[in-house]
Each structure stands twice: as C-alpha cells, then as structure tokens.
C-alpha positions in Angstrom: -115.6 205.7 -29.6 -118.8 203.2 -28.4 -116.9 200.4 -30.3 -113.6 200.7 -29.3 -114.9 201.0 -25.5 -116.9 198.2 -26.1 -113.8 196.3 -27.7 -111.5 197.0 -24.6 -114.0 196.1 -21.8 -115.4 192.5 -23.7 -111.0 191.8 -24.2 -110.7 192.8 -20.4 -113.8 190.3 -19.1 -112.4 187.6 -21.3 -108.6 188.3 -19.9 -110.0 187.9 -16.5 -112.2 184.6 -17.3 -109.4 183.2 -18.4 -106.7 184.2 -15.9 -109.3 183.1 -13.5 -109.4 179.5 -14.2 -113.0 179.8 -15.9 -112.3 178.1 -19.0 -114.5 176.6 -21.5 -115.1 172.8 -20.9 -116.9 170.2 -18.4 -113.1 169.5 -16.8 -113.5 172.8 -15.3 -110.8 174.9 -17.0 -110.1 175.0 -20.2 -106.9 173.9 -22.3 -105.4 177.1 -22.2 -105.4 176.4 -18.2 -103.7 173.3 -18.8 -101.1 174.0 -21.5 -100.0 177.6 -19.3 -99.7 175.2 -16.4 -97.9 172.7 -18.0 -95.3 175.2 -20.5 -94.5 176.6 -16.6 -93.7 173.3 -15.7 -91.6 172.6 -18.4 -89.7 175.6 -17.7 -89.1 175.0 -14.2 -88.2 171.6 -14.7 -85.8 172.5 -17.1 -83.8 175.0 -15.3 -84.0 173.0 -11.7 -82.2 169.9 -14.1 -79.7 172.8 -15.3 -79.0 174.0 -11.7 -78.7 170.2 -10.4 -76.7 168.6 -12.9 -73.6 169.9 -12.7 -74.0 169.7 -8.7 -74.6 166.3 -8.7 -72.0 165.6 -11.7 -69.5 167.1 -8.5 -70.7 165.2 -5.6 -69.9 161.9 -7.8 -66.5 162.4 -9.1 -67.7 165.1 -11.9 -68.8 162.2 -14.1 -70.5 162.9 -17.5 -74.4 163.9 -17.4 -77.0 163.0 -20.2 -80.4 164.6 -19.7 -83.8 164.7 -22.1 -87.0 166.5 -21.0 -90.6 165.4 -22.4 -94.6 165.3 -21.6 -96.0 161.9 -20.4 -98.8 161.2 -19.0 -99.3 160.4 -15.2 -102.9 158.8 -14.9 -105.5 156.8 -17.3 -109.1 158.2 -18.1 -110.2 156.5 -20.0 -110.9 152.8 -20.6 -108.4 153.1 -24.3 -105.3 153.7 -22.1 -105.9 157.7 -22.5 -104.1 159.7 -19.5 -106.3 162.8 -17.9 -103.2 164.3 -16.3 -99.7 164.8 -17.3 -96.5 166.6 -16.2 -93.2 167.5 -18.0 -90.3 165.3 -16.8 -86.6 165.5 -16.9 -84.5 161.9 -17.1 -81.1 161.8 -16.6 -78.2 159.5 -16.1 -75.1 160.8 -14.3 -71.9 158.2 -14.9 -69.6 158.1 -12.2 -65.8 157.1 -12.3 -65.1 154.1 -10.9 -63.2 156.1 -8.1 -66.1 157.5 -6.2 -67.3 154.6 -3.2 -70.7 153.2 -3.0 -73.4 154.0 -1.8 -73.6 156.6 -4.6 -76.8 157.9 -3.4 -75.3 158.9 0.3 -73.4 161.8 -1.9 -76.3 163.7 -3.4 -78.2 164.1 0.1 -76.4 166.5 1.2 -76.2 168.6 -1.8 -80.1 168.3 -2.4 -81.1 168.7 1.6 -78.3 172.1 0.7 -80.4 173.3 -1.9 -84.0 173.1 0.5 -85.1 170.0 -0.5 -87.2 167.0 2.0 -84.9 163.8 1.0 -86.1 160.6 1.8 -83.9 157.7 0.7 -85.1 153.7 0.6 -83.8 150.4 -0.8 -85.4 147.8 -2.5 -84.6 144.2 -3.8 -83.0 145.6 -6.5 -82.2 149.2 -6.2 -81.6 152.0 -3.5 -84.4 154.9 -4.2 -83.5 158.7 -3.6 -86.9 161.0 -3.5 -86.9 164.8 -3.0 -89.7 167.4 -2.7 -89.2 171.2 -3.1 -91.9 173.8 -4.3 -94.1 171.2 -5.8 -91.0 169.8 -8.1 -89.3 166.3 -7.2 -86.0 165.0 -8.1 -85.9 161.3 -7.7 -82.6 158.9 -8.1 -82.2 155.3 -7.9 -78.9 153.5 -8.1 -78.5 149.8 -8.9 -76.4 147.3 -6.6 -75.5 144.7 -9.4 -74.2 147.7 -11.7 -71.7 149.9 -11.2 -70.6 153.2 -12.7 -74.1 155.2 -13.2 -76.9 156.5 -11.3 -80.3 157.7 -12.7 -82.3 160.8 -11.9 -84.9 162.3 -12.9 -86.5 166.0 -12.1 -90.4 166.1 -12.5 -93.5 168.6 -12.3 -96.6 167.6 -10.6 -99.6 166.5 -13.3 -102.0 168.6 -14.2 -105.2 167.6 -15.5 -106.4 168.3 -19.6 -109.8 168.9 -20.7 -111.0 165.5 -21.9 -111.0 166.9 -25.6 -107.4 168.0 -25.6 -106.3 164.7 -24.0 -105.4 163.0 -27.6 -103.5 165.8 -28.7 -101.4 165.7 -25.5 -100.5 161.9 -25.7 -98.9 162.7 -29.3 -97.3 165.9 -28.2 -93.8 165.9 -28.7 -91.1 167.9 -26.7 -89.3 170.2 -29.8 -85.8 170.5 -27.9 -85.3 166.9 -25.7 -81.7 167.6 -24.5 -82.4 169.2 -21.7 -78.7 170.2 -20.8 -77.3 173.8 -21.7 -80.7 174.8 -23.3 -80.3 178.7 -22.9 -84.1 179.2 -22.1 -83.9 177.3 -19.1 -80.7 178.9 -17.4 
C-alpha cells in the first residue's frame, strides 16, 4: 500500500512541475513546455485558417483558396543560423476572378474587423500590407499592384522559445499533414 501511495504522490509532484512551467533545462522550461505550446498553436492556427478561408474566398468573388501550415523558425540563437523561437504558420493564396475591383485588400477589413480583429492596413513600393491581431494570433495579407488576380495571407502563432538542446530537432521538424484546408482536426 506504502508503494503504491508513494507511486501516486511522486506522479502527482511531477504532474504539477510540469504543468507548472518547471521544466528541466537552463532555457527555463523544458521541451515538453515548448512542444505543448507550440502543438496548441498549430491547432489554433489551423482552425482560425479553416474559419477564414472560406470568408475571405466570399468577400473576393469566392475565388479558389490554397493553404499549407508548417513550423519555422522566428529568431536566430545562435551564431550557425539556429532559431531559439518558432511558431506554426498558415500561408495561403486566395485567387480572385478578374471581376472583383481593386483594392482587394479594402474587402477583407470588414470581414476580419467582423470577426474581432485590430486591422491595420499600409502600402509600400511594391505591395499594400493587411495585419490583424486577435487573441495572440495574426492574419496578415499583402496584395501586389503590378499583378492581378491573387492575394496572399497568411494566419500565424506567436513564437515560443525551445530549450537550446531541442532547437536542432525543431529546425528539421516537418509538419505531417501541410494542406491546411478541410483537415477534420482543425474544424
């Protein structure tokens, strides 16, 4: 009965070390942190690109939608190129039929601000820039003056940091299912 007790309490104090954040390396946390943190993200990424899409695909003329979803890293470490954070990002391309007006970005606005999300919209030299922040997820858009017929957009998590000795393994980590679109674990 001593050993069973004793089984139960040492599972129990390492459940709560490690829902806790206490994990085992000098990064503070350990990669169990990290990979929970960042297998949430993919999730949520995943389903906000789900719910978008075919929103987005309406405010331009229901054009077709191509979406795939991977890891990448968002900041270098190291002095060998090697990133300490990374997120799970969605890209996308929405084509739009040649009936729908310019400014292609003035159309998803609405439907983003409609869904609770802080748009800002910008131009540069070569491209007008859509960004949009909701629940610590962003959807950014860009549409091209020169070309016609397409906008890009993307829906991303923010990065989280990996325990320096994970950080290899997460530079060659590969995303099993890339189509992001009509994946049944993210609807």
């Amino acid at each position: 009965m001593r050993s069973v007790l004793a089984f139960v309490l040492l599972f129990g104090m390492l459940g709560c070390a490690a829902s806790s954040g206490t994990g085992g390396d000098e990064d503070g946390g350990g990669m169990d942190d990290a990979t929970a943190a960042l297998t949430e993200q993919r999730v949520a990424v995943r389903k906000l690109t789900n719910e978008l899409a075919p929103e987005l695909a309406a405010g331009l003329g229901d054009g077709r939608v191509k979406a795939h979803g991977g890891w990448r890293g968002c900041v270098t470490a190291e002095i060998d190129g090697t990133y300490g954070s990374y997120q799970y990002a969605v890209q996308a391309r929405l084509d739009v039929p040649a009936r729908v007006p310019r400014p292609y970005l003035d159309a998803l606005v609405p439907i983003l601000e409609g869904e609770g999300f802080e748009v800002t919209v910008g131009q540069t030299d070569k491209a007008g820039d859509l960004t949009a922040e909701r629940d610590g997820l962003s959807v950014k858009a860009r549409e091209y003056p020169e070309q016609d017929g397409f906008v890009t957009w993307g829906v991303s998590g923010p990065c989280v940091e990996v325990p320096k000795d994970d950080r290899e393994e997460w530079m060659d980590k590969q995303e099993p299912a890339p189509d992001v679109l009509g994946d049944p674990d993210a609807q």
